[in-house]
BARO-460483 format. One line per field, with one value per residue (C-alpha): z negated, x, y negated; residue number from 1; chain. Coordinates in steps of 0.05 Angstrom, whole numbers, m for minus. Each point is the difference from the previous one (the first is absolute). Layout:
BEGIN
zz <- (Z, ...)
xx <- (X, ...)
yy <- (Y, ...)
pos <- (NUM, ...)
unit <- (A, ...)
//
This chain:
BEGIN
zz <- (m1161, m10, m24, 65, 40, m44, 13, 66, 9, m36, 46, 59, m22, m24, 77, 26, m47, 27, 68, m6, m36, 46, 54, m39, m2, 68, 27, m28, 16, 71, m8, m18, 57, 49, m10, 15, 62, m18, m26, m9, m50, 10, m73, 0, 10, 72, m5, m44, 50, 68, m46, m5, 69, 40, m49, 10, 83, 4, m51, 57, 63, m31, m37, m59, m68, m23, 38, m36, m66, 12, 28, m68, m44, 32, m12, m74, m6, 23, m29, m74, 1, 6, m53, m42, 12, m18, m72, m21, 21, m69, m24, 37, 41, 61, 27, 21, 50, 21, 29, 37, 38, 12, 19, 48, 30, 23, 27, 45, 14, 13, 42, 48, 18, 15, 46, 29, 10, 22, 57, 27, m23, m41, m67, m31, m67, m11, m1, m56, m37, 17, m41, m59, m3, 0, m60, m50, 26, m27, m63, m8, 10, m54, m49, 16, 3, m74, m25, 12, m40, m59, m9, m63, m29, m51, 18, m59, 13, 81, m26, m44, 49, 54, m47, m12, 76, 21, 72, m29, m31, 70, 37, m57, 13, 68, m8, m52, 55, 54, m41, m17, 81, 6, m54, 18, 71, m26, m35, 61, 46, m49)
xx <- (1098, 19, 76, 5, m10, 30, 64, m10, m1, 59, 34, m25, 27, 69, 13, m20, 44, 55, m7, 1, 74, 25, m22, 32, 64, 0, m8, 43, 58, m27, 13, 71, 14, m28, 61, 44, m55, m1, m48, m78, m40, m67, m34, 4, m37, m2, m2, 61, 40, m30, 7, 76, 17, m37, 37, 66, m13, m26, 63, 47, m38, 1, 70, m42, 9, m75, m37, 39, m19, m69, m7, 29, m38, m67, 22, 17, m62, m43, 47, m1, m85, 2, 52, m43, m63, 38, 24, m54, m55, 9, m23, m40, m28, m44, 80, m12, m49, 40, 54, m55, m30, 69, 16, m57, 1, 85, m30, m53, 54, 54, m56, m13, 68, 18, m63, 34, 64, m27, m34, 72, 49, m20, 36, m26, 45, m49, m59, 37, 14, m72, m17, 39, m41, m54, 19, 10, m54, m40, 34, m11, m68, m15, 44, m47, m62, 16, 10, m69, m16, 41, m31, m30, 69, 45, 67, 28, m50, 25, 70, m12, m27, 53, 50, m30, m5, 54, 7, m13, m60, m9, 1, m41, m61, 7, m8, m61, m30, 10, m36, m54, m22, 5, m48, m43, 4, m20, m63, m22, m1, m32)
yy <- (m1373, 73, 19, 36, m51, m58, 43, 9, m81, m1, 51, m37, m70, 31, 28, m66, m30, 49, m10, m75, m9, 69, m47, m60, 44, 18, m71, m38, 68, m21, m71, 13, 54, m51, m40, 57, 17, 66, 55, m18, 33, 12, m5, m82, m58, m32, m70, m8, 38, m44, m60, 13, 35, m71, m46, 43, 6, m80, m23, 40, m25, m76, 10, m34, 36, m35, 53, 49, m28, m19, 80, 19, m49, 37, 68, m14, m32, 58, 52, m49, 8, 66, 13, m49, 37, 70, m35, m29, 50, 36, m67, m27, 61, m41, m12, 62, m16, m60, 41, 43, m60, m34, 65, 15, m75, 19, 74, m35, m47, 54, 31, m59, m4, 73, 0, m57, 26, 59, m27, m12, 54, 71, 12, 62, m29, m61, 62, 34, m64, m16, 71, m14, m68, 32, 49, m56, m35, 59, 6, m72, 2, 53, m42, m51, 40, 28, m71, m12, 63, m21, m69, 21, 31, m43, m11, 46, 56, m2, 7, 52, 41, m18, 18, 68, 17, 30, 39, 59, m24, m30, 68, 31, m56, 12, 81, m14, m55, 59, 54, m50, m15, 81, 8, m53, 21, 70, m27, m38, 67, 45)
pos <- (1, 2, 3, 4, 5, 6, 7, 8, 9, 10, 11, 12, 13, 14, 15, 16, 17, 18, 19, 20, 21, 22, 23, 24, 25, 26, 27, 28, 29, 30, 31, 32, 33, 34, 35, 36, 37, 38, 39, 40, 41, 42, 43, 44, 45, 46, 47, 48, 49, 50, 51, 52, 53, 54, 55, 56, 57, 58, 59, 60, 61, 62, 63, 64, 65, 66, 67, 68, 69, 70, 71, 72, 73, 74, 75, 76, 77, 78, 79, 80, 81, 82, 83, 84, 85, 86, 87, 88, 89, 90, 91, 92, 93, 94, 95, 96, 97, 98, 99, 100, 101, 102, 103, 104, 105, 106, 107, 108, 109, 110, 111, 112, 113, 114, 115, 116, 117, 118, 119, 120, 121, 122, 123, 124, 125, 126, 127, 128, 129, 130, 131, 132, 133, 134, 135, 136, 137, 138, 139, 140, 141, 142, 143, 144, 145, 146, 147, 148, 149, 150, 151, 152, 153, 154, 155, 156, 157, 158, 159, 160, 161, 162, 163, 164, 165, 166, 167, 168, 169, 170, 171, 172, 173, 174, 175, 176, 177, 178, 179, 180, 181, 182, 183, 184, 185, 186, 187, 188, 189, 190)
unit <- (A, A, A, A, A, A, A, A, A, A, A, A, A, A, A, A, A, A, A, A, A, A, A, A, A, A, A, A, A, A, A, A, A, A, A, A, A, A, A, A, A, A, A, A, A, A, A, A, A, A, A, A, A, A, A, A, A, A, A, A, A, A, A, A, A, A, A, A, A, A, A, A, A, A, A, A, A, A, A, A, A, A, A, A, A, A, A, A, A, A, A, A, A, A, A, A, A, A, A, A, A, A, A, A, A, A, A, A, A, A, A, A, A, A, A, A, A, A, A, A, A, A, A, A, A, A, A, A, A, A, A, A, A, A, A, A, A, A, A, A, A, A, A, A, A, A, A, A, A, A, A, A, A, A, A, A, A, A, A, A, A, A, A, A, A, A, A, A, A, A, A, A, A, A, A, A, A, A, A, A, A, A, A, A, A, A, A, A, A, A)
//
């Protein structure tokens, strides 16, 4: 594989990496403003946040303090994979790809049940939440797509060259990449 595009991989699997633990980070802030019932970000994880609210609602409705923890035991669960998966994807690189599918399984999930709810009442919110989904979804994707194309790459040499990317190096790829397509684009129409 070319430099250009083993760097380009790299890239790609650092942003997924990013998104995943800015997701991490933005979940578990959820899970602790749900106990206040206040703000809602939108950059997080679904399940863990449903998982809690329906243990928190069901251990109020019941006056039972199990639904509560079982609710809480499920969002640390979910919220624990995906923190493992953002560690040890330096490692072990295919976690990478684990977080994508978990990821896309609570999306179609998330999905399901705003077309459900929408049926009944219309929250333009759950559409914007719905967006933000869908942008780490697609960051996800092409953390997973590059693992594929860095099979082939050692450990050490992947770290090297995600230690020599930095976002300026980033926006420079992205400007050579750009010129690149013109130029090709170019030789196609003449």
């Amino acid at each position: 594989m070319e430099t250009k595009n083993i760097n380009k991989a790299v890239l790609a699997f650092r942003n997924g990496r990013s998104n995943l633990l800015l997701m991490i980070i933005f979940t578990a802030v959820n899970l602790v403003l749900a106990t206040t019932g206040g703000l809602y970000l939108l950059f997080s994880a679904p399940v863990p946040q449903i998982a809690f609210e329906v243990g928190a609602e069901f251990s109020e409705e019941y006056n039972n303090i199990t639904y509560l923890i079982v609710g809480l035991i499920v969002s640390l669960t979910v919220l624990g994979t995906y923190f493992a998966c953002w560690h040890f994807s330096l490692r072990k690189r295919s976690l990478i790809k684990v977080a994508y599918i978990i990821f896309l399984i609570e999306v179609i999930l998330f999905s399901i049940l705003v077309g459900l709810v929408s049926l009944s009442e219309f929250d333009f919110t759950v559409f914007i939440q719905l967006a933000f989904l869908l942008w780490i979804l697609y960051y996800l994707r092409n953390g997973a797509k590059a693992y594929k194309e860095l099979v082939g790459i050692s450990t050490e040499e992947f770290n090297k060259r995600l230690s020599n990317i930095t976002i300026t190096e980033g926006k420079l790829l992205q400007e050579i990449e750009a010129s690149e397509d013109k130029k090709e684009k170019k030789k196609k129409t003449d």
